[in-house]
Backbone as a chain_set.jsonl record, in Angstrom:
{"seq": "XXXXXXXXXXXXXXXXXXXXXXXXXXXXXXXXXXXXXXXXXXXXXXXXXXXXXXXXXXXXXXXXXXXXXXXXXXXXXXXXXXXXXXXXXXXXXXXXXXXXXXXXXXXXXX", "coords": {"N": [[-127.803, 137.731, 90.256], [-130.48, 140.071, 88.963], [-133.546, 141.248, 89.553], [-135.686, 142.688, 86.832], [-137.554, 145.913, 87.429], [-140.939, 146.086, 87.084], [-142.041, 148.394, 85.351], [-139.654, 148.941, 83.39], [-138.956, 146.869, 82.073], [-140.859, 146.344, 80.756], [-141.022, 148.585, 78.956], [-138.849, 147.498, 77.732], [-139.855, 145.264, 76.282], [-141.805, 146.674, 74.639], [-140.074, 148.208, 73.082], [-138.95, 146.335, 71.609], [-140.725, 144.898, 70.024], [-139.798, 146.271, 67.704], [-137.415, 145.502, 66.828], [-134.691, 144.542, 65.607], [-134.007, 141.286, 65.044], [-132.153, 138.259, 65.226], [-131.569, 134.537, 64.593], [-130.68, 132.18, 66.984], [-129.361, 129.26, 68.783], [-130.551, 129.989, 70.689], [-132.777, 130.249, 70.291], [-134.425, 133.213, 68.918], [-133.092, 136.357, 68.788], [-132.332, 139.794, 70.796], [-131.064, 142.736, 70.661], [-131.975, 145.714, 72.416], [-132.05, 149.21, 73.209], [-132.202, 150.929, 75.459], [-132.97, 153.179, 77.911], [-130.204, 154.477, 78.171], [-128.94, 151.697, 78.544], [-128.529, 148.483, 76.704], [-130.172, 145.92, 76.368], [-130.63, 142.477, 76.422], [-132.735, 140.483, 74.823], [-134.619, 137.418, 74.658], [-136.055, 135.602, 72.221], [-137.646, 132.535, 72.901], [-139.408, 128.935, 71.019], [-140.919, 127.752, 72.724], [-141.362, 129.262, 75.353], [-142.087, 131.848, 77.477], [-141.207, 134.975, 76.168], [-138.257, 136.478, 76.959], [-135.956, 139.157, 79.102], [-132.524, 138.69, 79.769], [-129.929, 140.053, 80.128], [-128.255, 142.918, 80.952], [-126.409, 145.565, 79.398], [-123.917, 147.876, 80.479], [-122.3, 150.908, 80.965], [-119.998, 149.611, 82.795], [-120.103, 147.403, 81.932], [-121.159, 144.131, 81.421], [-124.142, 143.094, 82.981], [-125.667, 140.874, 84.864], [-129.291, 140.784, 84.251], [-132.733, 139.752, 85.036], [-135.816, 139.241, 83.556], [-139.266, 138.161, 82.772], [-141.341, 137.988, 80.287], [-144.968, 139.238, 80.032], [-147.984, 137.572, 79.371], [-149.521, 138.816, 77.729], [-147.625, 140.498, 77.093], [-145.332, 138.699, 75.269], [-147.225, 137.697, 73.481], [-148.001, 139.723, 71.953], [-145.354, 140.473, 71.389], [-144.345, 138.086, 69.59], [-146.561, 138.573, 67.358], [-145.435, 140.593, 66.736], [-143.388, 139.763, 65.299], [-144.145, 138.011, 63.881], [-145.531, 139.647, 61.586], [-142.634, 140.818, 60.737], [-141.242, 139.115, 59.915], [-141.811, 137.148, 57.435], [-141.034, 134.479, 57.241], [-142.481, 131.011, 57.851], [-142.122, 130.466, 60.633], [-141.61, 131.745, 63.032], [-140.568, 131.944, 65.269], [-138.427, 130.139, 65.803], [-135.869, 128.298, 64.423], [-134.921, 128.962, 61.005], [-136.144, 126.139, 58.561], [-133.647, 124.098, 57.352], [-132.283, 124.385, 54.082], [-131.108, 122.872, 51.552], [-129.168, 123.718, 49.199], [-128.614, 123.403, 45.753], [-126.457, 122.022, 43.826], [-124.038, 124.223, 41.823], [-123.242, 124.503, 38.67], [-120.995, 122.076, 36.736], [-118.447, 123.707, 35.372], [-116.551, 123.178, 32.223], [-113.22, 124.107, 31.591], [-110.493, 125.063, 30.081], [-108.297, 123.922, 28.651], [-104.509, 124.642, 28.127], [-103.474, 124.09, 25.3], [-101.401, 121.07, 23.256]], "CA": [[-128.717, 138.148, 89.22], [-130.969, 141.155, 89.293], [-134.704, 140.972, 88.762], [-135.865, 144.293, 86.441], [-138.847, 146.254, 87.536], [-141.75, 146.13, 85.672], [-141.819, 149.525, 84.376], [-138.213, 148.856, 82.722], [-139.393, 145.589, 82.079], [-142.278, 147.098, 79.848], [-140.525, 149.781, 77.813], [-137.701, 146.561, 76.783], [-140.464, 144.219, 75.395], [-142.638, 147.487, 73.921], [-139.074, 148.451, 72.152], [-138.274, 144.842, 70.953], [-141.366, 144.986, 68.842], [-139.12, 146.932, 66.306], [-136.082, 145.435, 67.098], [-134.021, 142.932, 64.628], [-133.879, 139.592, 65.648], [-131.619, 137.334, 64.524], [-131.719, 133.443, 65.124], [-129.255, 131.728, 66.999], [-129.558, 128.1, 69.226], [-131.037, 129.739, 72.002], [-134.478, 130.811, 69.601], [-134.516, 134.449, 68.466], [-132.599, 137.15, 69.706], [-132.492, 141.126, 69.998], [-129.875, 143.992, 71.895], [-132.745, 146.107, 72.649], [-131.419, 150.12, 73.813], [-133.747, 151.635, 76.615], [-132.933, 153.948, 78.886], [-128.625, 154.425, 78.053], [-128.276, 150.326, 78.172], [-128.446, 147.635, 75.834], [-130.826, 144.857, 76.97], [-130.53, 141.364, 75.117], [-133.797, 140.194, 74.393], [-134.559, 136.37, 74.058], [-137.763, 134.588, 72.322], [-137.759, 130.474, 72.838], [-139.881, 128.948, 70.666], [-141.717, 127.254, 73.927], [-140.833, 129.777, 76.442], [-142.398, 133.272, 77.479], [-139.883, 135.87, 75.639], [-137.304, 137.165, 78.549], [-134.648, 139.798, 79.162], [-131.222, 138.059, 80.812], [-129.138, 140.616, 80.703], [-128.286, 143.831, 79.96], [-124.729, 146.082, 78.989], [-124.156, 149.418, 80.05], [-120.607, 151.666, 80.968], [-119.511, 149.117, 83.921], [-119.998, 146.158, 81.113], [-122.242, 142.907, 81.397], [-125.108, 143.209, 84.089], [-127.297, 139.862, 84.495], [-130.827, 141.076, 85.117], [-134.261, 138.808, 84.639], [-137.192, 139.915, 83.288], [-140.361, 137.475, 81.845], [-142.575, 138.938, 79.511], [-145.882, 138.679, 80.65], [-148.515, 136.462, 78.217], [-149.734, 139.703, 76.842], [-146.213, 141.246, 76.772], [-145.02, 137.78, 74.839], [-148.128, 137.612, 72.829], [-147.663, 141.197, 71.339], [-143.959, 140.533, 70.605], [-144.222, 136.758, 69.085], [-147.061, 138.862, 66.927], [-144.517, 141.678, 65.627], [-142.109, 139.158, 64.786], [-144.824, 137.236, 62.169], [-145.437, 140.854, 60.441], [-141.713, 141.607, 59.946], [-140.94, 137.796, 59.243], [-142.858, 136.435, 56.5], [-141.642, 132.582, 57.598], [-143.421, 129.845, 58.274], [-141.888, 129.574, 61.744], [-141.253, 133.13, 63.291], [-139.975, 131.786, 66.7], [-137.748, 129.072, 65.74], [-135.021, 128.526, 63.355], [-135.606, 128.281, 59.893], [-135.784, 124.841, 58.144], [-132.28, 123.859, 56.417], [-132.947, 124.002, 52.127], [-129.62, 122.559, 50.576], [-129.335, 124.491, 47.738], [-128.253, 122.617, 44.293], [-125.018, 122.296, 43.578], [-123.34, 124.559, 41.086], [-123.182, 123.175, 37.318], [-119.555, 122.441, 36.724], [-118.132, 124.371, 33.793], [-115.463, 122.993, 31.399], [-112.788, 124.83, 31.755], [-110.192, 125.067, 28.507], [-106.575, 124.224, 29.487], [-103.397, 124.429, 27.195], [-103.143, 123.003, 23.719], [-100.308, 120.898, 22.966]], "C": [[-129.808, 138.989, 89.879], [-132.471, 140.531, 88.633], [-135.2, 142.727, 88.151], [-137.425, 144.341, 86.988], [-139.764, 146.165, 86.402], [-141.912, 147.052, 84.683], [-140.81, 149.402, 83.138], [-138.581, 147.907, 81.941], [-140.23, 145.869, 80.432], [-141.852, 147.757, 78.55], [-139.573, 148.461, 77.068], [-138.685, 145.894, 75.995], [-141.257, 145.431, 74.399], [-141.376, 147.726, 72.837], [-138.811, 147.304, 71.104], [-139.282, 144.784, 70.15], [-140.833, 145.03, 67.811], [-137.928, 146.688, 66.236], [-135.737, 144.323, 65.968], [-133.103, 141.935, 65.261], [-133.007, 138.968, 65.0], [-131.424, 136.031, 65.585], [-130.358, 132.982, 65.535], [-129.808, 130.134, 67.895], [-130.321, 128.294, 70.096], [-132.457, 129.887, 71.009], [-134.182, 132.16, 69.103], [-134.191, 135.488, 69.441], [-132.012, 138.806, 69.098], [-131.46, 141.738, 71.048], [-131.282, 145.076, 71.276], [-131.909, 147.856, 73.198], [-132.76, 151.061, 74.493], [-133.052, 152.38, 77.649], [-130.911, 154.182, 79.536], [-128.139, 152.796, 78.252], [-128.923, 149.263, 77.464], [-129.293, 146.571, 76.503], [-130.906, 143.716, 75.697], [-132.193, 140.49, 75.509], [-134.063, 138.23, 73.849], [-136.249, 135.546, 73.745], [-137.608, 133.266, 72.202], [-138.982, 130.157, 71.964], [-141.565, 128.246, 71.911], [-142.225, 127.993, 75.356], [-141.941, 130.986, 76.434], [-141.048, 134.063, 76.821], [-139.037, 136.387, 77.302], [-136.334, 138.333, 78.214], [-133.479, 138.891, 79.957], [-130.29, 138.971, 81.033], [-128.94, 142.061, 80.038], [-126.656, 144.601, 80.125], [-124.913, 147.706, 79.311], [-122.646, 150.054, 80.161], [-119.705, 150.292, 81.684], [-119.395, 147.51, 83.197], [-121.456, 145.019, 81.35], [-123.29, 143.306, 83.197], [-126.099, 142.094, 83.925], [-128.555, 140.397, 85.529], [-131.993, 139.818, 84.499], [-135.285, 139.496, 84.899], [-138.082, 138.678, 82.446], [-140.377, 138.482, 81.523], [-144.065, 138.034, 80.147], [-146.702, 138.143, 79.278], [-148.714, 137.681, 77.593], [-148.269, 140.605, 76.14], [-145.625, 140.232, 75.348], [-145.716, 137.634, 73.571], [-147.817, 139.075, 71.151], [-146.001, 141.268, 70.873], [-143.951, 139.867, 69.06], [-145.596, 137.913, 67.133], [-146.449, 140.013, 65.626], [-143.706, 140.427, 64.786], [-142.413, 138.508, 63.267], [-144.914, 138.388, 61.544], [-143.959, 140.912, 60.087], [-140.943, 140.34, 59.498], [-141.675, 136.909, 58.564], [-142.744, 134.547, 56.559], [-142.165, 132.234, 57.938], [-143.33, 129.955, 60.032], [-140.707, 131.026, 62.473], [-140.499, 132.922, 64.656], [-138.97, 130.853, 66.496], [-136.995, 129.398, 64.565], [-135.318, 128.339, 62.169], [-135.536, 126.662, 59.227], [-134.892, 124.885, 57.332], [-132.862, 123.488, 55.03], [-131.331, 123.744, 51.978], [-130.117, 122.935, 48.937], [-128.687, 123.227, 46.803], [-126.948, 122.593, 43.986], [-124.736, 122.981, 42.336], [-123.279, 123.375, 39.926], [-121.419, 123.194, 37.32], [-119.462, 122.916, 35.314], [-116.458, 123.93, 33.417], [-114.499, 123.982, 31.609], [-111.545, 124.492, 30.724], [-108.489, 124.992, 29.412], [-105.805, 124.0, 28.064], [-103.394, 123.413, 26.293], [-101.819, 122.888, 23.874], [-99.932, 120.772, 21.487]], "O": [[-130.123, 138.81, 91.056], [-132.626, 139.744, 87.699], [-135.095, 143.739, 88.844], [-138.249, 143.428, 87.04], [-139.523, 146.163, 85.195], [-141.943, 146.809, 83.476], [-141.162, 149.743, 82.009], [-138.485, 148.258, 80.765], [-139.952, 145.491, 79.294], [-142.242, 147.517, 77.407], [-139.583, 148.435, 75.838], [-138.385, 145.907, 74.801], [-141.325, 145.062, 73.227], [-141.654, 147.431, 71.675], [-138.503, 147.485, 69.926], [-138.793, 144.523, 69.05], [-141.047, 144.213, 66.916], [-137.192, 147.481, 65.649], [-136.489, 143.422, 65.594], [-131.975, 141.873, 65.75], [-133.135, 139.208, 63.8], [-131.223, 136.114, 66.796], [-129.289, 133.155, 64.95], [-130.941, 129.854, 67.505], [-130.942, 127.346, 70.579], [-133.321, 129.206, 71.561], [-133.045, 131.986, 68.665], [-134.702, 135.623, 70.552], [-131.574, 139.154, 68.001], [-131.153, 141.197, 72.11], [-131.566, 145.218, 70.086], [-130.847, 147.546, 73.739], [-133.794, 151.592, 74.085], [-132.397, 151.591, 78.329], [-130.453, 154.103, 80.676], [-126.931, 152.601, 78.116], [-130.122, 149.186, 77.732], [-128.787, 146.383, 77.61], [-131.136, 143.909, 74.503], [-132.445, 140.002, 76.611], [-133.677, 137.864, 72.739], [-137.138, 135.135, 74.491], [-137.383, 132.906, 71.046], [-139.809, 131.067, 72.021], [-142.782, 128.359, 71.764], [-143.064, 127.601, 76.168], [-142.654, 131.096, 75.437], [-139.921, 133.632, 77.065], [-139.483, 136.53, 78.441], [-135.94, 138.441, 77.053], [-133.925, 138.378, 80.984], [-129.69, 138.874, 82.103], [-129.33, 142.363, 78.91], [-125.844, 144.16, 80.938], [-125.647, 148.526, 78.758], [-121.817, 149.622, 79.36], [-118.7, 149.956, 81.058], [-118.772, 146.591, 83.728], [-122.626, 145.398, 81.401], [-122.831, 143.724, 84.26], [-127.08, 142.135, 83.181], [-128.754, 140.44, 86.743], [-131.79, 139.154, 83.482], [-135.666, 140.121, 85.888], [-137.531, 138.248, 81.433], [-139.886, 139.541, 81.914], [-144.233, 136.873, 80.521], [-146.147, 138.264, 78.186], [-147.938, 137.766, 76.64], [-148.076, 141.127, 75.041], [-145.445, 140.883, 74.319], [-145.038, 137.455, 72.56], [-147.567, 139.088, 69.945], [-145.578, 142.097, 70.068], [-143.752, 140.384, 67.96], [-145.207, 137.748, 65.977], [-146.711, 140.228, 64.442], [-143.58, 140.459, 63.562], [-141.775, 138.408, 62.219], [-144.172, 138.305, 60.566], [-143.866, 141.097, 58.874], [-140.008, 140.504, 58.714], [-142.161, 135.922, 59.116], [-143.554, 133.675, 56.242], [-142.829, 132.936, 58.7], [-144.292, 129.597, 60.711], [-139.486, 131.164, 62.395], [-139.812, 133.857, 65.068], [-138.434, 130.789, 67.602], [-137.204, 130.358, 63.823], [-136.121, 127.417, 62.03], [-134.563, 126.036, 59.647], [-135.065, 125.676, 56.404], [-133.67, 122.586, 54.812], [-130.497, 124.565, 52.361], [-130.921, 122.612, 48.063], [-128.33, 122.175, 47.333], [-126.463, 123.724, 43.962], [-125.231, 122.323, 41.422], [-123.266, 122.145, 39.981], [-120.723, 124.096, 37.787], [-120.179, 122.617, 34.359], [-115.454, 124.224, 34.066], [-115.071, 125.034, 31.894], [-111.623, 123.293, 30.459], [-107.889, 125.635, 30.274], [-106.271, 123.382, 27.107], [-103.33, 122.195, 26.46], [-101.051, 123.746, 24.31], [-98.759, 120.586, 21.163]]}, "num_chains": 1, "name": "protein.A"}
């Protein structure tokens, strides 16, 4: 595993601002595109945000990158503007919807 410079480092978390997240087990997660490769983007709800790895011609590349508190700070911050939940770092809370009414349904006269 590779550690990214900071410069690189910088431009992935400044990009991920605008990036779409979607939740998965690890916390919130983005494919970020900076400089011809794909960087995957991860926010924990406990954690500093990180890079782990990134994708370019040659395929999977594990690199490590923190975000620094201000880097982290300034993400976790986009994420409440473009996610109006309660709970912008973490998964949402499970709603069990209602069940369906059942409807009569008309079968063959004898």
């Amino acid at each position: 595993m590779t550690h990214l410079d900071p410069a690189t480092a910088a431009e992935v978390f400044a990009a991920a601002r605008t990036a779409s997240f979607r939740t998965t087990n690890l916390g919130l997660m983005a494919d970020v595109s900076v400089g011809g490769y794909s960087y995957r983007v991860i926010v924990e709800p406990h954690h500093l945000a990180h890079i782990d790895c990134r994708f370019g011609w040659g395929g999977t590349e594990w690199t490590f990158a923190s975000a620094t508190v201000e880097q982290d700070r300034a993400l976790r911050h986009a994420l409440t503007q473009a996610r109006p939940s309660p709970s912008a770092v973490g998964p949402a809370p499970h709603r069990r919807q209602p069940p369906a009414p059942l409807q009569r349904q008309e079968g063959p006269t004898r």
